[in-house]
C-alpha positions as CSV (number, residue, x, y, z in Angstrom):
1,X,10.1,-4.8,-16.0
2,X,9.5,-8.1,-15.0
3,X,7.6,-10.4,-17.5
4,X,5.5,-13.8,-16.4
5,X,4.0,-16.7,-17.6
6,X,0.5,-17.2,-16.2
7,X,-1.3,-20.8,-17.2
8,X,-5.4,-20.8,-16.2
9,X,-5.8,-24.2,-14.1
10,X,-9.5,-23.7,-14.2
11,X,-10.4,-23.7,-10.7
12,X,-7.3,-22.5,-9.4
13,X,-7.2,-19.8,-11.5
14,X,-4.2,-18.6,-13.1
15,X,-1.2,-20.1,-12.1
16,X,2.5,-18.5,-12.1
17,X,4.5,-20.8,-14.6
18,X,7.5,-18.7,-14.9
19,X,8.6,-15.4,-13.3
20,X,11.7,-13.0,-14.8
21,X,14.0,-14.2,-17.7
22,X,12.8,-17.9,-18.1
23,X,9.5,-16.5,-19.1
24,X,10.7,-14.9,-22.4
25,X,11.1,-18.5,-23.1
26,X,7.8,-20.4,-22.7
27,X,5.6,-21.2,-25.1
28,X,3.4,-17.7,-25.7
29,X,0.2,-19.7,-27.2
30,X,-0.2,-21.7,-24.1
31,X,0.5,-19.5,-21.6
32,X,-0.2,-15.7,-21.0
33,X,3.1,-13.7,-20.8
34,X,2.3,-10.2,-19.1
35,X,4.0,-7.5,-17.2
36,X,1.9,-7.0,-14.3
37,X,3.1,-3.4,-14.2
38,X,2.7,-2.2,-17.6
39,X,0.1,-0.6,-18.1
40,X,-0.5,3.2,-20.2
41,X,-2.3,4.6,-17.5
42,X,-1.7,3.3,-14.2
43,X,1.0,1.4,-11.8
44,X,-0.5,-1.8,-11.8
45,X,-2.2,-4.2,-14.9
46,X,-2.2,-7.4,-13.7
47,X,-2.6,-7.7,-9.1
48,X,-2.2,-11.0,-9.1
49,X,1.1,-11.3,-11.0
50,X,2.3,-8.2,-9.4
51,X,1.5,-9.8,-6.1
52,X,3.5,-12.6,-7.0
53,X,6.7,-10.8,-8.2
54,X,6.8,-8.8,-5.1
55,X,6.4,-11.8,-2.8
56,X,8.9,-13.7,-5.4
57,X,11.3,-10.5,-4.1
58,X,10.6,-11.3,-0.6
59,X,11.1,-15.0,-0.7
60,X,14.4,-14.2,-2.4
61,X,15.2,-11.4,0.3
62,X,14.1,-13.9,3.1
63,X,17.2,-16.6,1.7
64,X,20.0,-14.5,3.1
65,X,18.7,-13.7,6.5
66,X,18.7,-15.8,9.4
67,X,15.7,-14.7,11.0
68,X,12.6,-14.0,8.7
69,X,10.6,-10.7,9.8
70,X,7.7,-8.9,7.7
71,X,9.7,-6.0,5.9
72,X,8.8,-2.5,6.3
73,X,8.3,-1.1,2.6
74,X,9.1,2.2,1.0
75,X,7.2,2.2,-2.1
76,X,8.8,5.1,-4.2
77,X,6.5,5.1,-7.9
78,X,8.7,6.8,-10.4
79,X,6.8,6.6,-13.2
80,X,2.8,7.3,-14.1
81,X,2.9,10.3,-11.7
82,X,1.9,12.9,-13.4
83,X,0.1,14.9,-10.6
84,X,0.7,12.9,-7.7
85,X,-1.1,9.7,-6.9
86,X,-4.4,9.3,-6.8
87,X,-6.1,7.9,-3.0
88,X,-7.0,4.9,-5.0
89,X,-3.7,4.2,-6.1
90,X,-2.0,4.7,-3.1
91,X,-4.6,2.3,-1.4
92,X,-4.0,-0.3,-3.9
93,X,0.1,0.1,-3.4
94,X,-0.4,-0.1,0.3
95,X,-3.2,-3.8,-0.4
96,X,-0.4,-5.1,-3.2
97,X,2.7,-5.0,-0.9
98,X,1.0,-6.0,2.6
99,X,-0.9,-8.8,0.9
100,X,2.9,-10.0,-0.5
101,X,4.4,-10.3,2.8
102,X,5.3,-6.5,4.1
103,X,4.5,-5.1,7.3
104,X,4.0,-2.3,6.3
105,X,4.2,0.1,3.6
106,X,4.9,3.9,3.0
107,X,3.7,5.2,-0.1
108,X,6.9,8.0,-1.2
109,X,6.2,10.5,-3.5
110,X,9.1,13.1,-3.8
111,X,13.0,13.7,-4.9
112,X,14.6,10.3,-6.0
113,X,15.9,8.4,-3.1
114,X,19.2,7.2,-2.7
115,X,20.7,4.9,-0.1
116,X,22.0,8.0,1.7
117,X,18.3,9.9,1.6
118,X,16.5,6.4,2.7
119,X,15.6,7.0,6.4
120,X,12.6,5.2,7.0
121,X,11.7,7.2,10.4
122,X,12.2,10.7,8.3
123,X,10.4,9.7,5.5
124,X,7.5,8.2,7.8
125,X,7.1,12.1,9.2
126,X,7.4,13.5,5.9
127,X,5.0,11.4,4.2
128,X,2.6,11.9,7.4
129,X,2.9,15.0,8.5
130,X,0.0,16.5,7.1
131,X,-2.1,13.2,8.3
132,X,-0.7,14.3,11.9
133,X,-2.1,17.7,11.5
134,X,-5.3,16.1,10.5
135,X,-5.6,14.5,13.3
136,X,-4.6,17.4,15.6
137,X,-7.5,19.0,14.4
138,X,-9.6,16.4,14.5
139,X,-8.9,15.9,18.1
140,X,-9.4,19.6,18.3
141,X,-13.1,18.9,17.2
142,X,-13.9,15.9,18.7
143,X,-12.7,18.0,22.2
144,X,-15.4,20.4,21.4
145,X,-18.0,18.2,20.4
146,X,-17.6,16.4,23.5
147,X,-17.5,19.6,25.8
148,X,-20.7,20.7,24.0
149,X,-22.8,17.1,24.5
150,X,-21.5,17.9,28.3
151,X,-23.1,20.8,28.5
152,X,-25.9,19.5,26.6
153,X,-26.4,16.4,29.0
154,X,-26.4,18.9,32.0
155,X,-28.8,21.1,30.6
156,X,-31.1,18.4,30.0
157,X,-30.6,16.4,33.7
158,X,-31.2,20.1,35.1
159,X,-34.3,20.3,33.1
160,X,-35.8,17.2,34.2
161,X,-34.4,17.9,37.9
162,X,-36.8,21.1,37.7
163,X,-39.4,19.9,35.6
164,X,-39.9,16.6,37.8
């Protein structure tokens, strides 16, 4: 997991110092060294630095390519699962990685992925399929609603036509 050195700069805040292997070596009693992602209970313990490691992981990404484009983000949690994720957490994955630089972000929860399973547009329908069904239905409803407050509004002009 990866380890950093935060230094408060009193307005600024906290202040990445060192990131990775070189913080193992700074001085502890001036600095706060955390793992942003290590935490008994949950996926993230520290946003900020996790923030910063992920967009450290971009910028080094970004390096090798000629052209820089936001990055589409499969976000696979493997550990701290225990039940599935909670709405929360999968909100906070999805803030975490766009804030760092991604595009855009699917939240995986399932078999370990491997570079052969790692189809973005498959997983995007597996991952929504039941929010597409959602919203089948829901466009089932609102088509009703609607029909109904038509009917409604004609009742009432046909009212007022007679009554007036």
């Amino acid at each position: 997991m990866p380890l950093i050195a935060l230094r408060d700069d009193g307005k600024k805040g906290k202040v990445i110092v060192a990131l990775g292997d070189s913080a193992h070596t700074q001085d502890a009693e001036a600095l706060d060294i955390v793992n942003p992602f290590s935490h008994p209970r949950t996926i993230i313990a520290e946003p900020y630095g996790a923030e910063k490691v992920i967009r450290h992981c971009f910028n080094t990404l970004r390096k090798y390519r000629l052209f820089v484009s936001p990055y589409a983000v499969v976000v696979h949690p493997m550990e701290k699962n225990e039940g599935g994720l909670t709405e929360v957490e999968k909100a906070a994955l999805d803030e975490l990685f766009v804030k760092s630089g991604a595009r855009e972000t699917l939240i995986y929860e399932g078999d370990e992925l491997s570079p052969d399973t790692l189809h973005y547009p498959s997983l995007f329908k597996e991952v929504n399929k039941d929010k597409a069904s959602d919203v089948a239905q829901g466009r089932k409803v609102a088509g009703t609603l609607a029909a109904l407050l038509g009917l409604y509004a004609v009742a009432l002009v046909a009212f007022f036509w007679v009554a007036g």
